[in-house]
C-alpha positions in Angstrom: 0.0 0.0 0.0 1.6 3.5 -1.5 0.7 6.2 1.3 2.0 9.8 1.2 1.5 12.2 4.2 3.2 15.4 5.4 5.9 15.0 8.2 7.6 18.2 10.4 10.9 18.0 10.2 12.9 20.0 12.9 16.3 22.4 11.6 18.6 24.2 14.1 19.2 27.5 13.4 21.1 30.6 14.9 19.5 32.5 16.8 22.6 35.0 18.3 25.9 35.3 18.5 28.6 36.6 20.1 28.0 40.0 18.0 24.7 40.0 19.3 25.8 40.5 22.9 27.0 44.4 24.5 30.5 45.5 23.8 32.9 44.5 26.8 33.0 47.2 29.7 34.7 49.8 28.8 35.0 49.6 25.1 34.6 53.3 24.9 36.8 54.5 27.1 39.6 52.1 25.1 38.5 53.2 22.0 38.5 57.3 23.0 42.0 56.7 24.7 43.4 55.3 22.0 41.9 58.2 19.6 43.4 60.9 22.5 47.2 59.2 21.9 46.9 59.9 19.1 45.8 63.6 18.8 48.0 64.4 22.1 51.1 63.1 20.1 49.8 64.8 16.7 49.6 68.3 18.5 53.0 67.2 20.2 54.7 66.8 17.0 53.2 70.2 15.8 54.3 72.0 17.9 57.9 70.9 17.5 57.6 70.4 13.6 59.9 70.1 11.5 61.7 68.8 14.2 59.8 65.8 15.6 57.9 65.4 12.3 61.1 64.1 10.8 62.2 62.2 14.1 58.4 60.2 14.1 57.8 59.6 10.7 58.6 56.4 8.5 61.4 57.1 6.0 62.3 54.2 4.0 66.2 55.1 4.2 65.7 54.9 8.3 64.1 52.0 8.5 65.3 49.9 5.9 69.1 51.0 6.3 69.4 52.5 9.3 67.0 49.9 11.1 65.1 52.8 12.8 62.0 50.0 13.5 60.5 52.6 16.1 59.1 54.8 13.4 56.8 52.3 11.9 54.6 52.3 15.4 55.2 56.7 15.9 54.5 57.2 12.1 51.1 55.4 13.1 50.4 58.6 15.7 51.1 61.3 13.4 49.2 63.4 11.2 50.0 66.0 8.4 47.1 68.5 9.7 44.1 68.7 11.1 42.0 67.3 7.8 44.6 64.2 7.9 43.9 63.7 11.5 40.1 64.0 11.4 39.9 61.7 8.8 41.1 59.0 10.9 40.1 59.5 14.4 36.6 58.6 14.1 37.5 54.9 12.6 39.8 54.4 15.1 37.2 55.3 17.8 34.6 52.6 15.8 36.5 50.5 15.3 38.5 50.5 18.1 35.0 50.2 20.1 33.8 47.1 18.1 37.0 45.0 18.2 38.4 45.5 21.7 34.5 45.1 22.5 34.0 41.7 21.3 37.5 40.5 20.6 39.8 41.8 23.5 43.0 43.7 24.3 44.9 40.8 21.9 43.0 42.5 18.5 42.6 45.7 19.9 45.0 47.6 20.3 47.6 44.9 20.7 47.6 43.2 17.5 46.1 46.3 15.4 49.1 48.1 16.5 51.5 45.3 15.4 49.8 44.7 11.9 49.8 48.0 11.4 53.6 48.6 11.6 53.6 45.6 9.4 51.4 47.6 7.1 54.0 50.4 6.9 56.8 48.4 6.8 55.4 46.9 3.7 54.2 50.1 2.4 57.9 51.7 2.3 59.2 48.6 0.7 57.6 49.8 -2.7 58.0 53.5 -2.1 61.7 55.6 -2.8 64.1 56.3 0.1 63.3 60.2 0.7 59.4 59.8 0.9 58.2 60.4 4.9 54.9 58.3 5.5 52.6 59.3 8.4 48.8 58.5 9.6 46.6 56.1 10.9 45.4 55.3 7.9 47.1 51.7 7.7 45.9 50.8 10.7 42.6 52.2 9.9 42.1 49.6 7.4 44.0 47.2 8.9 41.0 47.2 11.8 37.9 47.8 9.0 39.4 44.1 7.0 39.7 42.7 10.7 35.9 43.8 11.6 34.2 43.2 8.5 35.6 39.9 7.7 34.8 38.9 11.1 31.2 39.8 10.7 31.3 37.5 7.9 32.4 34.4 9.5 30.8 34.9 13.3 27.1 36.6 12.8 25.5 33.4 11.6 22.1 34.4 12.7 21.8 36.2 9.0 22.1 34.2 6.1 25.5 34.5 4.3 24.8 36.1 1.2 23.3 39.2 3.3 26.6 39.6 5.6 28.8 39.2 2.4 26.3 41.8 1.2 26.4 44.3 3.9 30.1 44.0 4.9 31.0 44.8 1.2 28.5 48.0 1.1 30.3 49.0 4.5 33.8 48.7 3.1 32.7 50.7 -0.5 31.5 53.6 1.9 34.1 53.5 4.1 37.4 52.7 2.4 35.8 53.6 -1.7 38.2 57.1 -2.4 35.9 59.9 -3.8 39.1 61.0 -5.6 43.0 60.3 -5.9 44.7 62.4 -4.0 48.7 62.4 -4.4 49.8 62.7 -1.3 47.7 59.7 0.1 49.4 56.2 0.5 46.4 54.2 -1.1 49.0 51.3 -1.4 48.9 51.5 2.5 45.4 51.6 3.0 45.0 47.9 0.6 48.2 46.5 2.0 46.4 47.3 5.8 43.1 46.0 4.3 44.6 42.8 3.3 46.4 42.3 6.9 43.1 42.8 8.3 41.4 40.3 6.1 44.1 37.2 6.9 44.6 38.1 10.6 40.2 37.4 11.2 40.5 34.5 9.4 43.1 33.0 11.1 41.8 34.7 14.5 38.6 33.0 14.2 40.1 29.3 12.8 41.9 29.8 16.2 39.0 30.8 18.4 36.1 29.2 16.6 35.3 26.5 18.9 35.0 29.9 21.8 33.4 32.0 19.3 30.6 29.0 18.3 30.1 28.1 22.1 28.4 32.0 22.9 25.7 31.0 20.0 21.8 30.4 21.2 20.5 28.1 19.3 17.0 27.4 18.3 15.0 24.7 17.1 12.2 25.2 14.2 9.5 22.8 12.9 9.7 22.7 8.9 6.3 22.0 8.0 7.0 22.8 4.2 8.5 19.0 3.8 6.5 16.4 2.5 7.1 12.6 0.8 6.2 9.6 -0.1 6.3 6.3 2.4 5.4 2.7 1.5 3.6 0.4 3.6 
């Protein structure tokens, strides 16, 4: 006897994740202190300039000859003028506020800080011995590849195609240039970009068994399913 009959079948979806929880304590007050640093050392340097503008900045001769290392981590804390400055203070505070919120002191500012002197140090491989590279802007990118990529692979509670979606609108109105400007190191901001990208990946293949186990899960009823059975 051919009998066919409709059956629930149960799925486990996500319901939240770790993103779905608040910031760690004091995520603010990192992420403003951080952004102070670096406008207290700015106006330092200003006021002293030429003099500690040459001393801070990232000069491929100093660095790569001279072994100067120091100046890819002070370059990061230095700014051209005010414009300069502005334009990277409020993603440091965002982005500061977002990863040392849900990833900790290792991302943020720990291992921002050190990927972004990588990001310079790559940057002045390609560039001639007399150019002087300053800004934030390297690490600035460095933590926007780093968030977004890591709203890719954690936020499971949206289907993938939407945070692919979303994280690559965000990065086209963030990081998209309205116009080349000369004097910007754009070869920075991908190389940063890039850094970012690899270092979630391999953050979250390290931590993904601690970043699955703050999930909720939730069981549905499919009641869409249906099939034959013989008896």
């Amino acid at each position: 006897m051919k009998t066919e009959f409709n059956w629930t079948q149960p799925r486990i979806v996500v319901k939240r994740t770790l993103l779905s929880q608040k910031p760690a304590e004091n995520s603010g007050l990192i992420a403003a202190a951080i952004a102070m640093v670096i406008l207290f050392v700015t106006i330092l340097v200003w006021r002293d300039s030429p003099g500690l503008m040459r001393l801070s900045a990232a000069v491929p001769s100093r660095v790569l000859d001279q072994h100067e290392y120091w100046r890819l981590f002070s370059a990061m804390a230095v700014h051209s003028d005010w414009k300069h400055l502005f334009s990277n203070l409020p993603f440091v505070v965002f982005f500061g506020y977002l990863l040392y919120g849900y990833f900790g002191f290792g991302v943020y500012p720990l291992g921002v800080v050190v990927l972004g002197a990588l990001t310079n140090y790559l940057s002045l491989l390609t560039y001639p011995p007399e150019v002087h590279l300053v800004g934030a802007s390297g690490m600035t990118h460095v933590m926007g590849g780093f968030w977004l990529t890591a709203y890719i692979l954690v936020e499971r509670s949206l289907p993938l195609k939407k945070r692919v979606l979303r994280s690559l609108g965000v990065a086209l109105i963030l990081f998209l240039p309205s116009a080349v400007q000369p004097e910007i190191s754009y070869r920075a901001h991908a190389i940063g970009l890039v850094l970012g990208i690899v270092a979630a990946a391999v953050f979250f293949q390290r931590y993904k068994r601690r970043i699955r186990a703050a999930e909720v899960l939730e069981i549905e009823e499919d009641d869409d399913v249906s099939g034959p059975v013989v008896m």
